[in-house]
N, C-alpha and C positions, 0 to 999 in steps of 0.2 A: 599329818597335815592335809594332804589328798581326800584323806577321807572327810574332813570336818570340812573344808571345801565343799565337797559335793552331797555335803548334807544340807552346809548352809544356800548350795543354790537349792536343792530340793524342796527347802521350807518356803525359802520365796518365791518360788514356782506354787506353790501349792496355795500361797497367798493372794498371786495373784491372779490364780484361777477359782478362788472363792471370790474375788470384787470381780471379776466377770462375771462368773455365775448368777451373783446376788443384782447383778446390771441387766444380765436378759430377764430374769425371774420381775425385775421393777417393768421393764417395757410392756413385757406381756400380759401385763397387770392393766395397763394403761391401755394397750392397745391391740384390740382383738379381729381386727381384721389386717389379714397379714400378706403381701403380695407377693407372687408364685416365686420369687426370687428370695426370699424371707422364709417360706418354707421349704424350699432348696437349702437353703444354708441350715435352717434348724433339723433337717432331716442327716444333711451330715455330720450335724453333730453329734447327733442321739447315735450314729455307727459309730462313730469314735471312741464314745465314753462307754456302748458297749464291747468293744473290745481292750477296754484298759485295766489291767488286772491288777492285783496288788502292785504298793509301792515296794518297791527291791529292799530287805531290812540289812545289806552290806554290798561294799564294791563290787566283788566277786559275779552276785546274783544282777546287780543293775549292769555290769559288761556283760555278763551272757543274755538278760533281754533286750541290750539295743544289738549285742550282734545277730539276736535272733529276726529284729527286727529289719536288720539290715539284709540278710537271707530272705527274708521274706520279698523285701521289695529289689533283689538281684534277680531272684527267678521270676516274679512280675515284668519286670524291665527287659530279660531275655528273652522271656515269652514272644515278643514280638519279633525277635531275632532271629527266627529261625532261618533257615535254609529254604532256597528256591524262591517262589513269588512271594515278594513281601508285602502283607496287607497296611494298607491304612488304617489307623487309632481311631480316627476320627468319622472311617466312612461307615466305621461298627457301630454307628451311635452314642448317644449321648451317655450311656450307662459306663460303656468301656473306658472311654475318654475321661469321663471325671475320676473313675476310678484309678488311670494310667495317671492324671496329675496330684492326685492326693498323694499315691505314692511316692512319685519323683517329689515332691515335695514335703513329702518326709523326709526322704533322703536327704533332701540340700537341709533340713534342720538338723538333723543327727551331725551332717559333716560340718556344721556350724557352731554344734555346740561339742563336739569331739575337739574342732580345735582351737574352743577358747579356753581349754585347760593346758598346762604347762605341761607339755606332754615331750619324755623321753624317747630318741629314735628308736629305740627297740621296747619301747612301751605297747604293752598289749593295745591302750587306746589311739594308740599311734598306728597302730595296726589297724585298726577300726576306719580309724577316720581316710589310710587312702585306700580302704576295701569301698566305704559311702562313695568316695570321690571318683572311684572307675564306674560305679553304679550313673554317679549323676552326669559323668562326660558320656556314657555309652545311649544316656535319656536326652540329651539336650542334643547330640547328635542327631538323634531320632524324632526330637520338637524341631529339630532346623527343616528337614524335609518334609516336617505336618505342617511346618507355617507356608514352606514353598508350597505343596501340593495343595494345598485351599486356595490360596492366592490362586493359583494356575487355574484349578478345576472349576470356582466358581467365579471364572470371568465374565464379567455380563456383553454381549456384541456391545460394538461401536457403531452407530449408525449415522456417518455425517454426514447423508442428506435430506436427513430430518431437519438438523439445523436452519434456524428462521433465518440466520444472515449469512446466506450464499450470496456469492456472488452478484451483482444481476447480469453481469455478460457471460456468456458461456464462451467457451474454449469455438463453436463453430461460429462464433461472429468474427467479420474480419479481424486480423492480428492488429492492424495500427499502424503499419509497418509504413516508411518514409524513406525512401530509398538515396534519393538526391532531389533537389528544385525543380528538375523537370516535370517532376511528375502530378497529373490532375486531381491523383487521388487522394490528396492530402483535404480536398474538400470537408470529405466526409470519413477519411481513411480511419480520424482519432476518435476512439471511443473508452471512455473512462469508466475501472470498475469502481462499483460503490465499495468503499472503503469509510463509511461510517459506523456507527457503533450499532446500529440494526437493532438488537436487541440486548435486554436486560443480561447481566450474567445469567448463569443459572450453575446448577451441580444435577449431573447424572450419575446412577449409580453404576459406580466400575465394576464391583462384583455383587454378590447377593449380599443384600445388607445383613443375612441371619446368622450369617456365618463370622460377622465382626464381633460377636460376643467370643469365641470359640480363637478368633484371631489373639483379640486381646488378652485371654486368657492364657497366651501360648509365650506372649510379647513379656508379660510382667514376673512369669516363671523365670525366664530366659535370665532376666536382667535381675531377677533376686538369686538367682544361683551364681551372678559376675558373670554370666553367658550374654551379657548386651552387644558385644561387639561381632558376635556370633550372628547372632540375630538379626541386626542392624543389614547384615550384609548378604542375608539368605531374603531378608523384605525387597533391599534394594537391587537384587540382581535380577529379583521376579519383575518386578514394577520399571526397571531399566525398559526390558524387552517389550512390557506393554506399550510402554510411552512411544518405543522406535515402531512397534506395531498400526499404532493410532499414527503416523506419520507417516508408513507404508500404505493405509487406507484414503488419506489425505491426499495420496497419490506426491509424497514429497521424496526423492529420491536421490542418496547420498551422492553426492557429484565431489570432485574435486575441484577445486579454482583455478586449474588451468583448461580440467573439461567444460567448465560454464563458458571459461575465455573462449576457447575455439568455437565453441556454439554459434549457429545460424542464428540471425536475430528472431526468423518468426519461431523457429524453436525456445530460443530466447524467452519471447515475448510470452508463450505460452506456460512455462514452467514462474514465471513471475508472476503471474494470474493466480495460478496455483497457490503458488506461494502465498499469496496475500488470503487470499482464502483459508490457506491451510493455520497462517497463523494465528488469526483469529479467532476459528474454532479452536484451534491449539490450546493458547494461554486461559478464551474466557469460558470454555467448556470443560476441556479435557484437565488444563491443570488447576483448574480451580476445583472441579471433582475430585482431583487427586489430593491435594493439601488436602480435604475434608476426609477423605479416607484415612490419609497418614494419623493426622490429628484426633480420627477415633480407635486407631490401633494402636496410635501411642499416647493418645491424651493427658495420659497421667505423668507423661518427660516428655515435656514441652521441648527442651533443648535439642532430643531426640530426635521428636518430630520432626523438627525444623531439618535437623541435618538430613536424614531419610528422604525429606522430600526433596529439598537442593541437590544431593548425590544422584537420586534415581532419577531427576526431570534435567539436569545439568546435558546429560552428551547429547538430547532431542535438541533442548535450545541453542545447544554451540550449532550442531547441524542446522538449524534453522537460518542462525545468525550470519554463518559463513556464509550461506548462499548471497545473504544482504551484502555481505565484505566483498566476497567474487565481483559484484554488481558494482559496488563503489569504486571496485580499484579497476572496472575496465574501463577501455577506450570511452573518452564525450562523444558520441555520436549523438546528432538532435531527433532524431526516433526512439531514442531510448529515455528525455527528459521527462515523461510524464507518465511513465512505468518507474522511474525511479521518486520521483514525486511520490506517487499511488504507495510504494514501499517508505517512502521517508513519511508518509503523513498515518500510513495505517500503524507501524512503528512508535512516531509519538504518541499515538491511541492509546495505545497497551503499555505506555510505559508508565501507566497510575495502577494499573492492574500488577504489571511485575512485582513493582515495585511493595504493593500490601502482599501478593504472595512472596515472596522472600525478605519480609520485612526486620528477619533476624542478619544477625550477622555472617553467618554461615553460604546466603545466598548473596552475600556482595560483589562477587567476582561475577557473577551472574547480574545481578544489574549493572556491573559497572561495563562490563562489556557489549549490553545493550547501550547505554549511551552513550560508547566510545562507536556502535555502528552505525546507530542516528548521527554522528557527529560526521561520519565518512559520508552516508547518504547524503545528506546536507551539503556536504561541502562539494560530492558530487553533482548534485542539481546544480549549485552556483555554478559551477566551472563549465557544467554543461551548455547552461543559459549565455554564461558570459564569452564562450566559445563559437556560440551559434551567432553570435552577434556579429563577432570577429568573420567569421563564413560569410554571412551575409556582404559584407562590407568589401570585402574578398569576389563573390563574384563577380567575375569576367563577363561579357560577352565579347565575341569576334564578328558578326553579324547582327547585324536589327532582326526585331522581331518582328516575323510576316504582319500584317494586315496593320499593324499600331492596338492591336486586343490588350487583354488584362497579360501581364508576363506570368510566367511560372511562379518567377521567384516571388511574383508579389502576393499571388492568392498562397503559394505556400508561407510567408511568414505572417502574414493576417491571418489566415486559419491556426495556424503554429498558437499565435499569439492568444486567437479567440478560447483555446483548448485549453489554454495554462489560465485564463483565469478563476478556472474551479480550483484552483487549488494558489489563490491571491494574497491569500493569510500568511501559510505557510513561506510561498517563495518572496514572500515580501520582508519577511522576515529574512529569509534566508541573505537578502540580494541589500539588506538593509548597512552592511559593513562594507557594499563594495561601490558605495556612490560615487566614488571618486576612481573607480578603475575603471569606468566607463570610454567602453573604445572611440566613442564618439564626441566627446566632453568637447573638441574642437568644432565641433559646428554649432551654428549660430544657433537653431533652435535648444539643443543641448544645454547648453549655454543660458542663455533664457531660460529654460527648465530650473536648470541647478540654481543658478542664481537670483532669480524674484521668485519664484515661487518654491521654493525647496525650506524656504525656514520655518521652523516649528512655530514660529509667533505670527507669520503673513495670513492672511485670511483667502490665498491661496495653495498653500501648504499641499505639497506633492507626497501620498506613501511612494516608499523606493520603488515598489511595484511599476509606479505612474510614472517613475522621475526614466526608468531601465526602458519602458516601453517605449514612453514617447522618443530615448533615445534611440531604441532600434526603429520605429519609422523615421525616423530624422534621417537614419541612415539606408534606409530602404530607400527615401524621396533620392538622396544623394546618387545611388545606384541608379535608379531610374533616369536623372537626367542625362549620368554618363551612359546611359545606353541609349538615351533617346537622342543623341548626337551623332549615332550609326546610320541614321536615316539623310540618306541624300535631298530628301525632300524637307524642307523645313516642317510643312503643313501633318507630316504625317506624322512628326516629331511631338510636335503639339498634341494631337491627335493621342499619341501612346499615351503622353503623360495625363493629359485629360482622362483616359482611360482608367488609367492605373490609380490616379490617385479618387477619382470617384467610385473605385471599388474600394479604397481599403477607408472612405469616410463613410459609404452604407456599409462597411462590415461592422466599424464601429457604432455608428448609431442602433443595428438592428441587431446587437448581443452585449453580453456583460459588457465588454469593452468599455462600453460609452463609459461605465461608470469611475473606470482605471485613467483610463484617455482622458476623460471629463468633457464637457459640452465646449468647453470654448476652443479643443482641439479641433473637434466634429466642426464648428464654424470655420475655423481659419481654414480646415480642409478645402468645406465646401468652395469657399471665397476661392482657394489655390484650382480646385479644376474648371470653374466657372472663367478663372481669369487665362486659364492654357486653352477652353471654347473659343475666348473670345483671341486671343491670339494665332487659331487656326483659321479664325473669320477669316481676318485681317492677313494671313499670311496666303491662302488661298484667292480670297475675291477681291482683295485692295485691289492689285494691277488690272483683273478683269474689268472690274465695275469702274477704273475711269476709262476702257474705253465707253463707257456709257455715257461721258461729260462730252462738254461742246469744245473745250477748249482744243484748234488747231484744225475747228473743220471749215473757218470762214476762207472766203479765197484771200487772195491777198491785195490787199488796198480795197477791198470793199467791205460789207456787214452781208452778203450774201452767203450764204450755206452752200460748198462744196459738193456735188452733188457724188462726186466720183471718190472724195474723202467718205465721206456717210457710209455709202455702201463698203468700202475696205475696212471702214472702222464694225459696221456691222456684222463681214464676213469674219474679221477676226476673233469679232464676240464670239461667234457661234464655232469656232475652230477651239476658243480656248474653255466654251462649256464641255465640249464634246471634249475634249483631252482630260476634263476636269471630271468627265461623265465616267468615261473610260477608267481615269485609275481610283479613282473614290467609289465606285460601285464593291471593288477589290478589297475596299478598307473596311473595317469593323469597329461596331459599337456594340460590343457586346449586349450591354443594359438596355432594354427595349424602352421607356422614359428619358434615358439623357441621347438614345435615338434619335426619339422624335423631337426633342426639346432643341435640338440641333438642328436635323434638320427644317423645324420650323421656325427658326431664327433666320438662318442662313434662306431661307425661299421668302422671307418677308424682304431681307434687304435686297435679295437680288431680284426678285419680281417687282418692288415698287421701283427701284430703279430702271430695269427695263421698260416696265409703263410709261413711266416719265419719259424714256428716252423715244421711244416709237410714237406716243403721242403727240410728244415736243414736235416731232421733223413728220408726222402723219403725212403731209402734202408733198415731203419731199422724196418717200420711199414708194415704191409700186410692191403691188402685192406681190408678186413674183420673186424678192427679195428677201422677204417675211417669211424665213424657212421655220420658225416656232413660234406660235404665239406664248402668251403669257400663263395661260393654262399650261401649255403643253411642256414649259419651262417647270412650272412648277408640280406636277407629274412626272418628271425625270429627277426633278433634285429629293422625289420620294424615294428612290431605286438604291440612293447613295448610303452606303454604311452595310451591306447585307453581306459581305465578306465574299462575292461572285461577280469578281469583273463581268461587264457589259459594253457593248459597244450601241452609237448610235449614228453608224455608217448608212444604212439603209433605212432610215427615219423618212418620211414624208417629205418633199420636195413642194413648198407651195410655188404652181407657175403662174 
């Protein structure tokens, strides 16, 4: 019965290597120009058929020439086995190497077709087939270190500062850094990297493309002898190392989340830079090079592919990712809101990128763990934003601020504010589910805000963005008046908030802001510090300028003019300019415009009144009384606002 078996596969074997035959024999009929890959394959075959000798005419003789055959490709296979330095198959050239896989792959047919017969343990073919099978584990052993050692040997450099989207800050520009409200440098302190998509993907080559024929040839061996899982895992343990190496170059450095925790922030600050940088080139250089590598070494098992490449790019992107989680789950600090922005928005960039590279199933835990760190990041900006609000609303002061100038705290959250609106989209989105948790919702403007203009159908309609901001100045104005209440002096009180709040309506007029805040905030602005001008008029020169009226200088029971009232009332004038000289020279206007727009308001009303009053009673005062004229009045109220008290004790005397 064995024997009529392996006669009947014999004849169909012989069948159908005549309808091949008689298939090349039509081609070459048809087509005579043949490409250099087409006479490779025809050239092995004419070695084959020359060394195929008679069909075996009984069992006996067909088991002694497959064991002859199988002798033959044992000491082939040994060959390279030897003792001491072991050579590369592949680095002997092409000749060696095709001939090393003909044979291994005769072997995996011998042991394939050895054991699709019904074969007894102690069967002679039974014996055959595990003599091929130590042949072809002793080969595939020796393909697993030819696939690692090409991988390795023709890695091609990494060069990422070739890449067209670097950063555009470098690591020697200021950090960004915001230490507390005190500080001035929040002016210009914030400086945002570009985190836009710069350029096109692209794919570089990771290793020599010439050798991916030599790969794949090593790949489809592997996994027709059932050695795929073998394989799989000598590609990915090579390509592992690469991927951590291109992230060693990137300058991206394995931390733990509690060493990121302790981190100094301008350390901090600097490794986030990095990072944003790194991942970029990461995903749309390095692994998009890489899937097209995988995809040509394993092209022909797609399924493969896919896993190869999710297995070997997997522990780079957790490392990547973690750095993002370290970042979400630390402390809200408001210096670190727009470095977590910069990561939360260059994040959502790449997540259409991930997402086609790991478009199989295989790479899901991988995208789903980018979404779940966009989702930290996220919720970290909100918390951060909605924290710094709370901060704000929270500072103290215990004394007034010298001079009545702009406060810290004010040019720190209007800069804060001006910085976050490059990234408007994002946190408006972000800040869009917490309109109602707003710390400020109790104050009037707030309030106004949310409710006439917050509905999606009003023709003033607020993004969160707009609805969040105008509630942190709402709450800043708040701040500012409890502090402008520390001034002993009413005028100076005025004066701060006059200040303050005509800084933060040119902040908004002259950057994005205006467009968040919108114009008719910028109005009611203006309107609010024009009306605390004209309240500082009125609180400083009201009492002065009536001693400039008539009422209480006639004597009594006549219409005559007091001659001895006049003069008291006119020495008082000039005691209560000079006291007004004295501590408003000390006081500050910052803004050189709402300076002068001041004080030439304030020198009209008090010089036409003056005028009035010295030429009304001209007959009744001697010059000798006349310690300033009207000029010289209004040359002194130019002196006021320069932040350097002045005295005018020793002023002219007219006798």
């Amino acid at each position: 019965m064995e024997e009529n078996r392996s006669v009947v596969a014999s004849l169909e074997g012989d069948e159908n290597l005549i309808a091949a035959a008689q298939h090349i024999v039509m081609a070459l009929e048809t087509n005579k120009n043949l490409t250099d890959d087409a006479r490779k394959l025809l050239v092995e075959l004419g070695t084959q058929l020359s060394s195929i000798s008679r069909a075996p005419e009984n069992k006996e003789e067909e088991l002694s020439d497959i064991e002859k055959r199988i002798n033959l490709i044992h000491d082939k296979v040994m060959n390279w086995e030897v003792d001491g330095e072991q050579l590369m198959i592949w680095d002997c050239g092409p000749d060696e190497a095709n001939d090393y896989v003909r044979a291994v792959d005769e072997a995996r047919r011998l042991a394939e077709s050895l054991e699709s017969l019904s074969l007894n343990k102690d069967s002679e073919e039974n014996a055959l087939a595990r003599k091929a099978h130590v042949v072809l584990q002793t080969a595939m052993t020796r393909l697993e270190e030819e696939l690692k050692h090409i991988l390795v040997q023709n890695r091609q450099p990494f060069e990422p500062e070739h890449m067209s989207f670097r950063s555009s800050e470098e690591d020697t520009l200021d950090d960004g850094s915001i230490v507390s409200f005190g500080e001035d440098s929040v002016d210009d302190g914030l400086q945002r990297d570009s985190v836009s998509r710069g350029a096109e993907e692209y794919t570089i080559d990771l290793i020599h493309r010439d050798v991916i024929p030599d790969l794949r040839c090593i790949v489809n061996l592997m996994f027709d002898s059932k050695y795929g899982r073998e394989c799989s895992q000598a590609f990915i343990s090579v390509r592992k190392d690469a991927l951590d190496d291109c992230l060693f170059i990137l300058e991206v450095e394995k931390s733990s989340i509690d060493d990121i925790l302790r981190m100094e922030w301008g350390t901090l600050n600097s490794k986030i830079r990095r990072w944003i940088r790194a991942i970029k080139i990461f995903v749309r250089v390095y692994l998009a090079s890489e899937k097209w590598l995988v995809d040509q070494v394993f092209g022909e098992l797609e399924s493969v592919s896919a896993i190869c490449f999710a297995e070997s790019s997997k522990a780079s992107m957790m490392q990547l990712l973690n750095f993002a989680e370290a970042i979400a789950v630390s402390p809200h600090q408001p210096e670190k809101l727009h470095r977590i922005l910069d990561m939360y928005e260059v994040l959502a960039d790449l997540i259409p990128d991930i997402d086609t590279l790991y478009s199989d199933e295989t790479g899901i835990n991988i995208k789903s763990e980018c979404q779940d760190v966009l989702k930290r990041l996220g919720d970290c900006a909100k918390a951060t934003f909605l924290d710094f609000k709370s901060a704000v609303a929270s500072n103290v002061s215990t004394s007034a601020f010298a001079g009545g100038g702009i406060h810290h705290l004010t040019r720190y959250v209007m800069n804060y504010l001006r910085t976050l609106t490059d990234y408007s989209n994002y946190l408006s989105s972000l800040l869009r589910d917490n309109d109602t948790d707003d710390p400020a919702s109790s104050s009037p403007d707030s309030n106004q805000a949310t409710e006439e203009d917050n509905s999606v159908n009003s023709p003033h309609y607020l993004s969160p963005i707009s609805v969040h901001f105008r509630s942190l100045t709402s709450i800043l104005e708040h701040n500012l008046i409890d502090k402008s209440k520390l001034y002993k002096d009413s005028s100076l009180g005025c004066l701060f908030l006059m200040n303050n709040i005509h800084y933060m309506a040119e902040k908004a007029r002259n950057s994005e802001l205006r467009t968040i805040l919108g114009d008719d905030w910028i109005r009611k602005h203006n309107w609010k510090f024009q009306h605390h001008a004209m309240d500082y008029e009125r609180a400083t020169w009201s009492s002065i300028l009536s001693l400039l009226k008539d009422e209480g200088l006639y004597n009594s029971g006549s219409n005559s003019i007091s001659k001895t009232l006049l003069k008291e009332r006119l020495q008082s004038f000039y005691l209560a300019f000079e006291d007004v000289y004295k501590n408003q020279t000390g006081w500050t206007i910052p803004d050189i415009q709402l300076r002068d727009d001041l004080r030439i308001s304030t020198s009209l009303k008090v010089i036409q009144a003056y005028r009035t009053f010295v030429g009304r009673h001209t007959n009744h005062i001697s010059d000798k009384h006349i310690k300033y004229t009207a000029d010289d009045l209004e040359n002194h109220l130019m002196d006021l606002f320069e932040g350097s008290p002045r005295s005018l004790q020793h002023s002219f005397h007219r006798k």
